[in-house]
C-alpha positions in Angstrom: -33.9 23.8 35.4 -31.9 20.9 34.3 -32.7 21.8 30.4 -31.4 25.7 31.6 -27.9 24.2 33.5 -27.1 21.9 30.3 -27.8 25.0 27.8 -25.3 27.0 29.8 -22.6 24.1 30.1 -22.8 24.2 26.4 -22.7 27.7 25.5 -18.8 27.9 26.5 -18.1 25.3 23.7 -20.9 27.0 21.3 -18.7 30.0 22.1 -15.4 28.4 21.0 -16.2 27.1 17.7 -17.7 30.7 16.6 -14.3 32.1 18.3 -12.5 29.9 15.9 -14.5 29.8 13.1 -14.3 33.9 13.0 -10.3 33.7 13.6 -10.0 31.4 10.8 -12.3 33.1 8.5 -9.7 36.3 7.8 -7.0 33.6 6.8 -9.8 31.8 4.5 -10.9 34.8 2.8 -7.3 36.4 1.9 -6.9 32.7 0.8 -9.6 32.8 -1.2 -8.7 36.5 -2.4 -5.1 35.3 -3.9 -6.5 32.6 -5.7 -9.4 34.4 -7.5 -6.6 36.9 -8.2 -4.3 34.5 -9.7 -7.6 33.2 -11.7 -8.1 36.5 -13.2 -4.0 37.2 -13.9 -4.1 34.0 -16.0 -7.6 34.5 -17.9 -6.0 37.8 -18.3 -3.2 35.8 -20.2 -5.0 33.2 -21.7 -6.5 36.3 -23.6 -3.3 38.2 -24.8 -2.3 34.7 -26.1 -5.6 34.0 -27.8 -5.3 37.0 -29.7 -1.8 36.1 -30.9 -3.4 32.9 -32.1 -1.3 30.9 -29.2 -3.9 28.5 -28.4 -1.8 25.5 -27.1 -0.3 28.0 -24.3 -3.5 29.6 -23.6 -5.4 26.8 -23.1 -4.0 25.5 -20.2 -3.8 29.0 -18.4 -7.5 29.1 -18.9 -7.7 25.5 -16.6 -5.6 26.6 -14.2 -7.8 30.1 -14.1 -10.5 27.6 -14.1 -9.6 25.5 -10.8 -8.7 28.6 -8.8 -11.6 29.8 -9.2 -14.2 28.1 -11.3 -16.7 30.5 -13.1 -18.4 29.7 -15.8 -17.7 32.0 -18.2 -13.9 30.9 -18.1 -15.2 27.5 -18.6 -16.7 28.5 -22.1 -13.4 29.9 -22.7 -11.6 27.4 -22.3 -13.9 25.1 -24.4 -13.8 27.7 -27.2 -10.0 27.4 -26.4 -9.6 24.0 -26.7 -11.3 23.6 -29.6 -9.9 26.4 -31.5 -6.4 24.1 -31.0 -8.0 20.7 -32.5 -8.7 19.2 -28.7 -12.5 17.7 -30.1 -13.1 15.6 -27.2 -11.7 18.6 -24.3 -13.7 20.7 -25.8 -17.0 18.7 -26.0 -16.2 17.5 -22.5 -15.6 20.9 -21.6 -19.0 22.4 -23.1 -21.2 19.5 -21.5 -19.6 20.5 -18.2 -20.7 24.2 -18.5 -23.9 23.3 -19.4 -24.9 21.4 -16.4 -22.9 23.7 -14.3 -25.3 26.5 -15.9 -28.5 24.8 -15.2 -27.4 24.4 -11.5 -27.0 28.0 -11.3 -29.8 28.6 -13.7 -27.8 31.0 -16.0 -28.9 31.4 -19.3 -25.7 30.4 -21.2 -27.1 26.8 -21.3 -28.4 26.6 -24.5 -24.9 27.5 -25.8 -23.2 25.6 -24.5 -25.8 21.8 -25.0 -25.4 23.8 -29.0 -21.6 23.9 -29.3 -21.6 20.3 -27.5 -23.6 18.8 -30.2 -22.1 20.6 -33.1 -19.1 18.7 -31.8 -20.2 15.4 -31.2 -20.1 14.0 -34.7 -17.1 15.0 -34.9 -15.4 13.6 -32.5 -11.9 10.9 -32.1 -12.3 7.6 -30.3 -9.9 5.6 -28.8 -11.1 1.4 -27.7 -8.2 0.3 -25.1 -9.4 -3.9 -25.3 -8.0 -6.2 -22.3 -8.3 -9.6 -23.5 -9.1 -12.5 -21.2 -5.5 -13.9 -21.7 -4.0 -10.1 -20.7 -5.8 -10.1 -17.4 -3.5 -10.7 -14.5 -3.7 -9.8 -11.1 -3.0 -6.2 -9.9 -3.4 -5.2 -13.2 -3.6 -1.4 -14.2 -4.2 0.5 -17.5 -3.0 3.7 -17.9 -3.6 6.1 -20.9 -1.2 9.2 -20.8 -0.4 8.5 -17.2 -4.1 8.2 -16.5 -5.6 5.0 -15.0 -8.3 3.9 -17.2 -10.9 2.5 -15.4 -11.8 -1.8 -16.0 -15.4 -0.7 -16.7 -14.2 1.2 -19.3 -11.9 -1.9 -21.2 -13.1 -2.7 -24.3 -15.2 1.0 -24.7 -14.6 3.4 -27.6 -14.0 6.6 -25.4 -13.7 10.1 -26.8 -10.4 11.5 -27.2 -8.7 14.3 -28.8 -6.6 13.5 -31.9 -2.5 13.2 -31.6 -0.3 10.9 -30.2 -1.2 8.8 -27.1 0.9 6.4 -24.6 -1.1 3.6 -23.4 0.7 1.5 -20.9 -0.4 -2.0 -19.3 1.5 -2.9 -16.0 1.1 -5.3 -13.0 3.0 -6.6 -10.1 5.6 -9.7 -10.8 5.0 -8.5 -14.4 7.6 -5.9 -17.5 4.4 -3.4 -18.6 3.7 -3.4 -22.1 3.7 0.0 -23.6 2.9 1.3 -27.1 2.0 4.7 -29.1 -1.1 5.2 -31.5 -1.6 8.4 -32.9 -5.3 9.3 -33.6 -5.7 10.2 -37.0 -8.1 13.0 -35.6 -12.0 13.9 -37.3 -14.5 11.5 -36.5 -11.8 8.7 -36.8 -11.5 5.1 -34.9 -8.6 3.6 -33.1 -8.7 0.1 -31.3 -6.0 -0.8 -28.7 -6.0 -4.6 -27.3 -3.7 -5.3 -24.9 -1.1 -8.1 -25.3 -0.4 -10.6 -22.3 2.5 -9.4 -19.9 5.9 -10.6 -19.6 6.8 -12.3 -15.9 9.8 -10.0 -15.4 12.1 -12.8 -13.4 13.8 -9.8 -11.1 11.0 -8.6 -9.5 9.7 -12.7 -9.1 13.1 -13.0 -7.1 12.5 -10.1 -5.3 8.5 -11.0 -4.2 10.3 -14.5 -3.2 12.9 -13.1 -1.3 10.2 -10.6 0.3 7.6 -13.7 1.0 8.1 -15.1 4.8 9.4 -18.0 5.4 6.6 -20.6 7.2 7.2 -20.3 10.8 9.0 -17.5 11.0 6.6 -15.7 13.6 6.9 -19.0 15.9 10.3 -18.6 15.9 10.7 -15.4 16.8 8.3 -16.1 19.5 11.0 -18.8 20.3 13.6 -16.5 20.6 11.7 -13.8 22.2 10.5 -16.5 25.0 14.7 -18.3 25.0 15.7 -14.5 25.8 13.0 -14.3 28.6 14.1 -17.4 30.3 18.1 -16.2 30.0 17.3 -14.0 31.9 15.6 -15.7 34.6 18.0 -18.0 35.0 20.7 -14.3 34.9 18.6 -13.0 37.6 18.8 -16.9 39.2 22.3 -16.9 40.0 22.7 -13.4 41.2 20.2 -13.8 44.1 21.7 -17.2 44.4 24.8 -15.8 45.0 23.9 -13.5 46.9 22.0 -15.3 49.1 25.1 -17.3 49.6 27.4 -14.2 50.5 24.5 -13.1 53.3 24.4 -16.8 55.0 28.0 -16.9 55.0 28.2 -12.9 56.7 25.8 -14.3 59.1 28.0 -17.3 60.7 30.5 -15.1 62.5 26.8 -13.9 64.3 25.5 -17.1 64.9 25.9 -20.1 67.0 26.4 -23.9 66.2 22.7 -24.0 67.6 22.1 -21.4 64.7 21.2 -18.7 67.7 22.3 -15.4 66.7 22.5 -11.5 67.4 19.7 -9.5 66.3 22.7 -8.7 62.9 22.7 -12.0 62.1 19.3 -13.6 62.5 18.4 -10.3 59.8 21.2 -11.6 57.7 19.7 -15.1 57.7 16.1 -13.7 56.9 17.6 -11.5 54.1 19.5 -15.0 52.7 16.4 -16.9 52.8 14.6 -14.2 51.1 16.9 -14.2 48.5 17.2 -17.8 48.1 13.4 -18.1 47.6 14.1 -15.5 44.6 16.7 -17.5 42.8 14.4 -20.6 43.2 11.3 -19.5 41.8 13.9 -17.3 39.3 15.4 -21.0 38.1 12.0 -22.6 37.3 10.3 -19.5 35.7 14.1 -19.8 33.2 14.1 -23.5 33.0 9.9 -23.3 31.9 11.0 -20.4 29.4 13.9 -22.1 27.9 11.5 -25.6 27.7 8.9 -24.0 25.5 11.5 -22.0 23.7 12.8 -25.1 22.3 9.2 -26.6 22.2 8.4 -24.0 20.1 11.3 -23.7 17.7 11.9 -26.9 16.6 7.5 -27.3 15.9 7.8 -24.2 13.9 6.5 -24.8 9.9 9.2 -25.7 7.9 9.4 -24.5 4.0 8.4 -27.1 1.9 11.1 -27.8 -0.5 10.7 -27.2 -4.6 10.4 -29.9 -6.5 13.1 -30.3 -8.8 12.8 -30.6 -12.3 13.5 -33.9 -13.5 17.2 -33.2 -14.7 18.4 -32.3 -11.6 16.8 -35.0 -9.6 19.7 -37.5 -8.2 20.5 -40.5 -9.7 18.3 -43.7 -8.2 20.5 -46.2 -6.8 20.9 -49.2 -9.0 21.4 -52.6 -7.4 22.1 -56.1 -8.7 21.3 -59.4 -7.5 21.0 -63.2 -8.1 17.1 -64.3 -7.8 15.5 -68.2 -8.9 14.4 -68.2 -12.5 10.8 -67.4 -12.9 9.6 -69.6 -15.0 12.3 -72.3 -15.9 14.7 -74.1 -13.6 18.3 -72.0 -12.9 18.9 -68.6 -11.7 18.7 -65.0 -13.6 20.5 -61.8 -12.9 17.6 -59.0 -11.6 18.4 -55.4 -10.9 16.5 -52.6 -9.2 17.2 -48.7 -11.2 
């Protein structure tokens, strides 16, 4: 019975997800439906271009066919593509990528692709970005075209498609280093090491200017407990005040034996009241201001920067008469 009342409890949830799940699928599937119909438009244009012998503006319309919808067969085209326009490395990256993608889905265009992969292998570019020991810095990033290379890959001849390529070192506090090689292209060998960076002395200035000054969150808890307290001691001399103001309302209503009307025995009572709140007011302020200052002047204070020798201060010289050392008479000594 209890198995029966916690299956029906959960069906109305069970029932929600499918609800959305199905009012979300229509949106998915004309999703879906644009983008495999942008995939074809492009492959459709990769194809008029290929034909015209346009490979470097085909190419990319057969990736971007590609990631809207990835089919293999545009993959091959696109290897074919790449390679057609002197991209070695895209394209042999390209053909290793279909072939495990067609083993997955156990088509039988495999084998040509692991064949037009290994036809190009020996002739592939490779590019070795080195980071010497004296080049490594904290924070620091290499980038290859804009792309971050990867540390395990420093100092790795990687495959890369002859040209021109950017290879840019950076790193916080530090001016990047940047320079061009061009791959010569055909089985050929470029090496890259990485020279040490530059402090660059405005962004030092502006990581010192960011860094906290020691302390600075005890006094703000200084301030923060100072403003407490002022207003204690605010809140203080109202009900002190008014306090006052209801003991003197209530004299006309009392006697010199302090008897008084029903008025002013409740304007006593109300003065007393208040009185208590402006005392216990006063010492929470008086506590809050004491550890206010307790607190300020025991915050961490910045060490100072030792300055360099030239611009230490002069040390005081002083002169003075002493006895002789070693024979009888006197001798003028001086302390620098």
């Amino acid at each position: 019975m209890l198995r029966a009342r916690k299956m029906i409890a959960q069906a109305p949830l069970a029932l929600l997800v499918i609800a959305a799940a199905l009012s979300a699928s229509p949106a998915r599937a004309e999703s879906d439906a644009n983008a495999r119909a942008l995939a074809v438009q492009l492959f459709d244009q990769a194809e008029a271009l290929v034909q015209k012998q346009q490979f470097s503006e085909a190419c990319p319309k057969y990736a971007e066919s590609f990631r809207l919808d990835p089919q293999l067969g545009a993959l091959i085209y696109l290897a074919e593509c790449y390679e057609k326009n002197g991209q070695l490395a895209s394209a042999w990256g390209s053909f290793r990528e279909a072939e495990e993608m067609a083993l997955k889905r156990g088509d039988e265009r495999a084998p040509h692709a692991r064949e037009r992969a290994s036809a190009l292998h020996p002739r592939l570019d490779y590019l070795q970005i080195s980071v010497p020991k004296t080049a490594r810095v904290a924070g620091l990033q290499v980038l290859r075209d804009g792309v971050l290379v990867a540390e395990t890959s420093w100092g790795n001849p990687a495959p890369i498609d002859a040209g021109k390529h950017h290879i840019e070192a950076r790193a916080p506090g530090y001016k990047s280093w940047q320079i061009d090689v061009v791959v010569a292209g055909e089985a050929s060998s470029t090496a890259v090491s990485v020279l040490p960076l530059v402090v660059d002395p405005d962004a030092a200035a502006q990581a010192n200017n960011r860094a906290e000054t020691p302390g600075t969150p005890q006094r703000i808890a200084a301030i923060a407990t100072g403003g407490v307290g002022l207003v204690a001691l605010g809140v203080a001399g109202f009900f002190g005040l008014s306090a006052q103001s209801s003991y003197s309302d209530s004299k006309p209503l009392c006697n010199e034996n302090n008897v008084c009307t029903p008025d002013g025995t409740d304007l006593r009572s109300k003065a007393e009241d208040k009185a208590l709140v402006a005392t216990v007011a006063t010492g929470v302020g008086l506590a809050a201001l004491g550890t206010a200052t307790i607190l300020w002047f025991t915050a961490p204070k910045a060490q100072p920067k030792e300055q360099p020798k030239s611009a230490r201060a002069p040390r005081e010289r002083r002169w003075g008469i002493a006895p002789h050392r070693s024979a009888w008479g006197v001798e003028l000594v001086g302390a620098f």
